[in-house]
C-alpha positions in Angstrom: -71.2 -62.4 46.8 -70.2 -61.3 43.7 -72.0 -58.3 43.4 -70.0 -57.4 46.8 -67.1 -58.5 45.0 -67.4 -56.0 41.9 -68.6 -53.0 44.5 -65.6 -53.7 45.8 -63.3 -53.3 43.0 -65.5 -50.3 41.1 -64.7 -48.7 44.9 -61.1 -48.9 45.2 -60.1 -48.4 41.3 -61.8 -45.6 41.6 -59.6 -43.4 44.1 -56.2 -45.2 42.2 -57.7 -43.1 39.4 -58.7 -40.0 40.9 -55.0 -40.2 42.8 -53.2 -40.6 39.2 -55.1 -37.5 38.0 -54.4 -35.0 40.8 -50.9 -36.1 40.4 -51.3 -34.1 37.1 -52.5 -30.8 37.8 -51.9 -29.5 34.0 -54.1 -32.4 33.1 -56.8 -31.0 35.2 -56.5 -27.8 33.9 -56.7 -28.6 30.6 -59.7 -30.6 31.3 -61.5 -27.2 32.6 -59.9 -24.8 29.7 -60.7 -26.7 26.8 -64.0 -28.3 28.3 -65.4 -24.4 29.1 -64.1 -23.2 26.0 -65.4 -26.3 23.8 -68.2 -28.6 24.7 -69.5 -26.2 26.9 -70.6 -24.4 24.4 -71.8 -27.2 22.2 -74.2 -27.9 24.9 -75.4 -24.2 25.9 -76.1 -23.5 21.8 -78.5 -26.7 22.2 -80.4 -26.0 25.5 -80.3 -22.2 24.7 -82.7 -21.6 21.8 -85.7 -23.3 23.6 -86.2 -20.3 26.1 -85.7 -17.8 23.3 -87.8 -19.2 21.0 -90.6 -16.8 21.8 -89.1 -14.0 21.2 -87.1 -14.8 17.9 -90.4 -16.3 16.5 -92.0 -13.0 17.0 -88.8 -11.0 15.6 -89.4 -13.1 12.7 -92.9 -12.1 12.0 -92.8 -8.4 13.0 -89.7 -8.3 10.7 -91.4 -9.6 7.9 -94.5 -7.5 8.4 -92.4 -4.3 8.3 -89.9 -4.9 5.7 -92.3 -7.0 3.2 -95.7 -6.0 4.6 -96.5 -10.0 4.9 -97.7 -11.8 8.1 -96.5 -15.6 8.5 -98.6 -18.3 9.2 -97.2 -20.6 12.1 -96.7 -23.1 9.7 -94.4 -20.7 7.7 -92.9 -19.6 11.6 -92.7 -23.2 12.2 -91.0 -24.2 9.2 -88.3 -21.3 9.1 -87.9 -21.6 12.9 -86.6 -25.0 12.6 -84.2 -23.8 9.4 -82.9 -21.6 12.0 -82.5 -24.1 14.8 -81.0 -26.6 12.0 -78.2 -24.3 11.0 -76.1 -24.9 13.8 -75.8 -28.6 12.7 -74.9 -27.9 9.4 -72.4 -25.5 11.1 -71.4 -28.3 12.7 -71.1 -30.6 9.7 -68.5 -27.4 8.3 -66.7 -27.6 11.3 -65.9 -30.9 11.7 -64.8 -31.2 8.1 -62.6 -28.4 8.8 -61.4 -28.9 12.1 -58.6 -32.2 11.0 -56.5 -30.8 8.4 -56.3 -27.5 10.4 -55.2 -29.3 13.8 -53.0 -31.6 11.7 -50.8 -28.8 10.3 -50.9 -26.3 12.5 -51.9 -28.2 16.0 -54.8 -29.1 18.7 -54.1 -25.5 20.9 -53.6 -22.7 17.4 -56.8 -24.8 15.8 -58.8 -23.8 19.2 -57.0 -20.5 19.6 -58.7 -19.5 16.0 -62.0 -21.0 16.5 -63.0 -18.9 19.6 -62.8 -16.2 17.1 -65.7 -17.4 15.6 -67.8 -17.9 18.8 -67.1 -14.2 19.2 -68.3 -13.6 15.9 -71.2 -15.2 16.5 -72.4 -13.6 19.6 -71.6 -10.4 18.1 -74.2 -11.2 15.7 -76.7 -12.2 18.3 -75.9 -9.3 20.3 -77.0 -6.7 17.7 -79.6 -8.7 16.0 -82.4 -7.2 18.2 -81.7 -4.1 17.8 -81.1 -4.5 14.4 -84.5 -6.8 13.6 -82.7 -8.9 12.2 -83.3 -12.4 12.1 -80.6 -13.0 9.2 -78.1 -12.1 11.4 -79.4 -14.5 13.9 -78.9 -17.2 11.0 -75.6 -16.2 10.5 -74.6 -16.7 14.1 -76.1 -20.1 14.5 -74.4 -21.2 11.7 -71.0 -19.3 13.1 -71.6 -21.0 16.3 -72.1 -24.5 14.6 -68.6 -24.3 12.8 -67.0 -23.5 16.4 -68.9 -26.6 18.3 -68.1 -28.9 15.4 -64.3 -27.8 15.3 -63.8 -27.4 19.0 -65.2 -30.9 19.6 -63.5 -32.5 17.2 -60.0 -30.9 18.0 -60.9 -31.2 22.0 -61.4 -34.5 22.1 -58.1 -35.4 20.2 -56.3 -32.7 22.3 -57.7 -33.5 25.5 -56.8 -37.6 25.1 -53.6 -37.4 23.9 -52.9 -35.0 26.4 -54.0 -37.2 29.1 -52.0 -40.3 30.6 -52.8 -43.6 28.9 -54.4 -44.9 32.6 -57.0 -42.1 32.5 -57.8 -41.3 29.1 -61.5 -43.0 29.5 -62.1 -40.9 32.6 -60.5 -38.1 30.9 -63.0 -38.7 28.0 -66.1 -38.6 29.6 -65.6 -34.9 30.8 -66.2 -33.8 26.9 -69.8 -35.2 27.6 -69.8 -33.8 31.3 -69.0 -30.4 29.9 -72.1 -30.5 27.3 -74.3 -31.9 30.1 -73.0 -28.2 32.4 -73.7 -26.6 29.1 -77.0 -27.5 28.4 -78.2 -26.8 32.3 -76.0 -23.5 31.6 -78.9 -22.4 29.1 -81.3 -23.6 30.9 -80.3 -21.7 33.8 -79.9 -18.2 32.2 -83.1 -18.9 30.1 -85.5 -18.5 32.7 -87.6 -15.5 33.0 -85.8 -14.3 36.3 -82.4 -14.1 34.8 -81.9 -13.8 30.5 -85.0 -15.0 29.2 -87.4 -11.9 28.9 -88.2 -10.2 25.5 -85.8 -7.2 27.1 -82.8 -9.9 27.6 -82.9 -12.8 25.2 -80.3 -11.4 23.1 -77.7 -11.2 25.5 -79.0 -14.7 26.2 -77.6 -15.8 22.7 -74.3 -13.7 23.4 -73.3 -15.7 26.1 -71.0 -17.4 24.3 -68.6 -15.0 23.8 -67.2 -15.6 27.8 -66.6 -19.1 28.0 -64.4 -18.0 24.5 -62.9 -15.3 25.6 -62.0 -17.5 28.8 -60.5 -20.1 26.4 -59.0 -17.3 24.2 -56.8 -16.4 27.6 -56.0 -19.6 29.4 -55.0 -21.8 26.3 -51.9 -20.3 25.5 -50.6 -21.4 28.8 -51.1 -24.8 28.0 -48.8 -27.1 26.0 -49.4 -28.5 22.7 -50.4 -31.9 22.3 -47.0 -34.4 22.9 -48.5 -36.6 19.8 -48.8 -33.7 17.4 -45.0 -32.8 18.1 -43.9 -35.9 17.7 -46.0 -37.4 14.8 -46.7 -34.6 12.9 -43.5 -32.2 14.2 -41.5 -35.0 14.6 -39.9 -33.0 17.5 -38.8 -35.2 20.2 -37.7 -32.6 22.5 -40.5 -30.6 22.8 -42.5 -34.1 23.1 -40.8 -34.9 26.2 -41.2 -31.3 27.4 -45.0 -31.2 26.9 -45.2 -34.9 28.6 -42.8 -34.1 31.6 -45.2 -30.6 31.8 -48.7 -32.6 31.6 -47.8 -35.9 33.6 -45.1 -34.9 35.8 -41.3 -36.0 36.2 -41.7 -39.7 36.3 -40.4 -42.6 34.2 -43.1 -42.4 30.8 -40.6 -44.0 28.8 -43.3 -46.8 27.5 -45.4 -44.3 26.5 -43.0 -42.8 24.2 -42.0 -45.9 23.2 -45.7 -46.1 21.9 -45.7 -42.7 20.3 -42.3 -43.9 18.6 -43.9 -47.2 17.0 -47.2 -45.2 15.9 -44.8 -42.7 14.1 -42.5 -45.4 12.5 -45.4 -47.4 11.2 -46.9 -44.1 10.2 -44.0 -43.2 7.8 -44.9 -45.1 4.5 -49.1 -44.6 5.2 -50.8 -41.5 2.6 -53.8 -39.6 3.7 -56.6 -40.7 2.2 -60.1 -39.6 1.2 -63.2 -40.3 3.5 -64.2 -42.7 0.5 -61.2 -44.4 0.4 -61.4 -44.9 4.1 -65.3 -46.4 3.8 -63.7 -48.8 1.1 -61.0 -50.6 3.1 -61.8 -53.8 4.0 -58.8 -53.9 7.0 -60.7 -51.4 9.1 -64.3 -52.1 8.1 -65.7 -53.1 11.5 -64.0 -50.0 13.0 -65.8 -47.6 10.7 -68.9 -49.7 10.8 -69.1 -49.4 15.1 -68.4 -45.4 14.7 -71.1 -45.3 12.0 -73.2 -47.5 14.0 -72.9 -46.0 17.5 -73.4 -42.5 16.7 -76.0 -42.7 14.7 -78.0 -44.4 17.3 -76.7 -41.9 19.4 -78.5 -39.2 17.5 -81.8 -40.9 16.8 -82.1 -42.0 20.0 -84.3 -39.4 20.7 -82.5 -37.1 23.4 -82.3 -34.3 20.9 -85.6 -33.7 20.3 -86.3 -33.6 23.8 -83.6 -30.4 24.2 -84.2 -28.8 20.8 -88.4 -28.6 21.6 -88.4 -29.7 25.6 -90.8 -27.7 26.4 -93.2 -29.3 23.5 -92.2 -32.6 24.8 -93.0 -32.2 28.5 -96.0 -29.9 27.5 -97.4 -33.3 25.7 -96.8 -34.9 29.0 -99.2 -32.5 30.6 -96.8 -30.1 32.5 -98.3 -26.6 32.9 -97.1 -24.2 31.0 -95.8 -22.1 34.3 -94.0 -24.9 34.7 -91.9 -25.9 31.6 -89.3 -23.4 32.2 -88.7 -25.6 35.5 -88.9 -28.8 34.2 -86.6 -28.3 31.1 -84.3 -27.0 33.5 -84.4 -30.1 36.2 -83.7 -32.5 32.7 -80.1 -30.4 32.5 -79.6 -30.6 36.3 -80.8 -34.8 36.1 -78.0 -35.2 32.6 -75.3 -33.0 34.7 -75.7 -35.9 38.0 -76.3 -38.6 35.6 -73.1 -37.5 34.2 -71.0 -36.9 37.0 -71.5 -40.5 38.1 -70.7 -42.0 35.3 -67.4 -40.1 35.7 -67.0 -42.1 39.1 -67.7 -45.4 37.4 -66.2 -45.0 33.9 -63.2 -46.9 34.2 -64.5 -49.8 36.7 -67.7 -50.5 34.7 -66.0 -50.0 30.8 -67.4 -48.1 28.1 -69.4 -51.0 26.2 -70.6 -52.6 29.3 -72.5 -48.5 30.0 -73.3 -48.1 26.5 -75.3 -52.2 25.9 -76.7 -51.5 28.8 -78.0 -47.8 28.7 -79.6 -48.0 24.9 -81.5 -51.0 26.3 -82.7 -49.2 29.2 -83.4 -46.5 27.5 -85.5 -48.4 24.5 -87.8 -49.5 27.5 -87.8 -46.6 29.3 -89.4 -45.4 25.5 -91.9 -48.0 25.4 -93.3 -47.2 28.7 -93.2 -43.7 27.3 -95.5 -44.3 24.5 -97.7 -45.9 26.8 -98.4 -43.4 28.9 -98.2 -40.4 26.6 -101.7 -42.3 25.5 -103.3 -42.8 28.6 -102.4 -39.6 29.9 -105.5 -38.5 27.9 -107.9 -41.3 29.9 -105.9 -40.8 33.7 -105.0 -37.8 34.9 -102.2 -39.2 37.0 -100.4 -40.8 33.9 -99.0 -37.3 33.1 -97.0 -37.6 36.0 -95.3 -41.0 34.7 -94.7 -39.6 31.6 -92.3 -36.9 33.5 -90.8 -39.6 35.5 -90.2 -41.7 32.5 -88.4 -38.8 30.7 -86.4 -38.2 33.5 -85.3 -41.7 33.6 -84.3 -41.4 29.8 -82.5 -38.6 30.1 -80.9 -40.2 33.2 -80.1 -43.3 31.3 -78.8 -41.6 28.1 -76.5 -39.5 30.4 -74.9 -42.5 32.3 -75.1 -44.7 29.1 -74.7 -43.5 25.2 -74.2 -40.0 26.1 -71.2 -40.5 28.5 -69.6 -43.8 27.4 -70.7 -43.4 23.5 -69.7 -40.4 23.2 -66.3 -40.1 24.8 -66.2 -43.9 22.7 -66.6 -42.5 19.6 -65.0 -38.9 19.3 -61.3 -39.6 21.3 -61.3 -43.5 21.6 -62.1 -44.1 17.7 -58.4 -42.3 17.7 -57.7 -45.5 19.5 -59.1 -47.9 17.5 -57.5 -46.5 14.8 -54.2 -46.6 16.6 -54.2 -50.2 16.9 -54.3 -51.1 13.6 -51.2 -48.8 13.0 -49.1 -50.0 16.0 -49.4 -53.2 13.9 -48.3 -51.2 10.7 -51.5 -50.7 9.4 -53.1 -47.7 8.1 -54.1 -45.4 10.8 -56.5 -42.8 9.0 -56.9 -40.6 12.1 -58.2 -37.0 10.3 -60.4 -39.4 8.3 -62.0 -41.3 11.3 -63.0 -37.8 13.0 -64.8 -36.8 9.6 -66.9 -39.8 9.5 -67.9 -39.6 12.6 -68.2 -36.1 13.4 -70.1 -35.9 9.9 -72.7 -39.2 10.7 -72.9 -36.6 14.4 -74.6 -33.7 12.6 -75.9 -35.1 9.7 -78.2 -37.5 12.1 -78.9 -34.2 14.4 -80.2 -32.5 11.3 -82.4 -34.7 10.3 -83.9 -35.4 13.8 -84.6 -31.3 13.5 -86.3 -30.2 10.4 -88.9 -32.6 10.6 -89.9 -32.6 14.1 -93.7 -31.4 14.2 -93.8 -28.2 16.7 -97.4 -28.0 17.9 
């Protein structure tokens, strides 16, 4: 009976939701613009290197052999291979450093605007790197593209929130991790033989990026700035009720304001202050301590690997290596689903609930992994578990830490921040999105260099 009970309720908050949002069309179109222009690529640069790899691997060596007469050993491919794949993080590390006091004084939409010229920067590099044999200006663009993902999800996720109504900012936030999920099967897609991944096409394959930036580059500028940022750091109440009668409609959002107004007053007599100083206040400890917490689980739980070398994970589950291309792919098409539904169920179900829940799924869905990925050498048919199980994973990670962690921790630490300063406390908001957007690629990084490819 109470199961029915909670069906139920998960099925009729659901449509009050989707209602309120299609009340905001601008919302909606934000989502799409800034999600296809910004996460988007954050998940196609982590799917997209895996059907490439081939190819660059062999630019490396023939380069080398040319230029410096030298042949690398795979352990010398191996090692600068995953330098090259590792740069994007660090890229990332840059970006999200960057990416607060640049949206803080000049705003969320000219922050984006600017980064997309990186993107194309980037995919200029990849686009002339073959011909060029280059792999240094493959480097470069990794590292190019690693600024841009680490500013444009930093600066989306604040952007994207605060433009949203306070009733659907947690379904709002989940489309940052529903856009990377569409990236990653994005890459996927194109990388397969048929389509961008031959040794005539990879490099376009890396260029990509340059269109869902360009398509940001055009559509942002019809969209207004963030309400928050022209209030709080504007302090423009005019063009604030503008933005909000633009994004939400012409309705009564006067206790909304009233909200912005208290976060602004108690804001008045608080100093920025240093990442340090932030880690050394005692009023906001367990705050910092859940960010730090939560994403680095979310890093070292695994799910990377399996994108950044998916085709040596599911080759060590004994899929053929005709098949990998396939497989690799159906793990972006399962994380896309996965993610969709927990769009549906977001708001019903509550972020902590999906996030307890998925890493203790997923920690057995591991063991069981280990298991098998042993016996698969003793009976034949365990091979087949061991894809089923890492389906499941990434299935679990998609409707658990990856949808409801991540949306937690990049917008809704904003939150947690804010309630300390509606109670006129310090509300360190640039200083919040560098710890965790830092403790985000730091943990990716290490998860990368020292993975063994066979």
């Amino acid at each position: 009976m109470l199961e029915l009970a909670k069906v139920a309720f998960m099925t009729s908050a659901m449509p009050q939701h989707l209602t309120l949002l299609l009340d905001c069309p601008l919302v909606i179109a934000a989502i799409f613009t800034l999600g296809i222009g910004g996460t988007f690529q954050y998940g196609f640069c982590i799917s997209v290197v895996t059907s490439s790899s081939t190819y660059i691997k062999e630019l490396l060596n023939q380069t080398c052999l040319e230029r410096y007469e030298v042949r690398l050993t795979p352990w010398h491919i191996s090692l600068i291979w995953s330098f090259i794949v590792s740069l994007f993080c660090v890229g990332g590390l840059l970006g999200t450093l960057l990416a607060p006091p640049i949206f803080s004084k000049y705003g969320r939409r000219t922050c984006l605007l600017l980064n997309n010229l990186l993107a194309i920067m980037g995919a200029v590099l990849m686009l002339f790197s073959r011909a060029a044999a280059s792999f240094e200006m493959i480097m470069a663009a990794r590292l190019l593209y690693g600024i841009n993902s680490g500013v444009s999800l930093s600066t989306q996720s604040v952007y994207l929130v605060e433009c949203a109504p306070k009733m659907l900012r947690g379904m709002v936030g989940v489309t940052i991790a529903t856009f990377i999920a569409a990236g990653k099967f994005t890459g996927q897609l194109l990388g397969i033989s048929e389509l961008l991944g031959t040794e005539e096409r990879w490099h376009f394959l890396l260029a990509f990026n340059a269109l869902p930036a360009l398509f940001q580059l055009l559509t942002l500028p019809f969209l207004p700035e963030s309400p928050k940022f022209l209030l709080l750091e504007r302090g423009d109440q005019q063009a604030c009720q503008k933005a909000v009668t633009r994004l939400w409609g012409k309705k009564d959002h006067s206790s909304e304001l009233e909200d912005m107004l208290e976060e602004k007053a108690a804001l008045q007599n608080v100093t920025s202050r240093s990442v340090m100083e932030l880690l050394q206040d005692g009023s906001i400890r367990w705050q910092v301590i859940t960010i730090v917490v939560t994403f680095s689980s979310l890093q070292l739980c695994g799910i990377n690997a399996v994108y950044f070398y998916s085709y040596e994970v599911f080759a060590a589950a004994g899929i053929q290596q005709q098949q990998l291309a396939y497989a690799a792919l159906g793990t972006g098409l399962c994380e896309m689903m996965a993610s969709l539904a927990c769009f549906v169920i977001i708001e019903s179900a509550g972020k902590k609930v999906l996030l307890s829940r998925g890493c203790l799924a997923m920690a057995a869905a591991l063991a069981l992994l280990t298991v098998t990925l042993h016996l698969q050498q003793h009976i034949y048919w365990m091979s087949y578990c061991s894809m089923v199980l890492i389906f499941t994973f990434i299935a679990l990670f998609s409707t658990g830490p990856g949808e409801s962690g991540l949306p937690m921790l990049y917008p809704v630490p904003v939150d947690v921040f804010v309630l300390r300063s509606v109670r006129a406390l310090p509300c360190p908001r640039d200083e919040q999105q560098d710890t965790s957007g830092d403790r985000h690629r730091l943990s990716a990084a290490a998860q990368q260099v020292p993975f063994k490819v066979p």
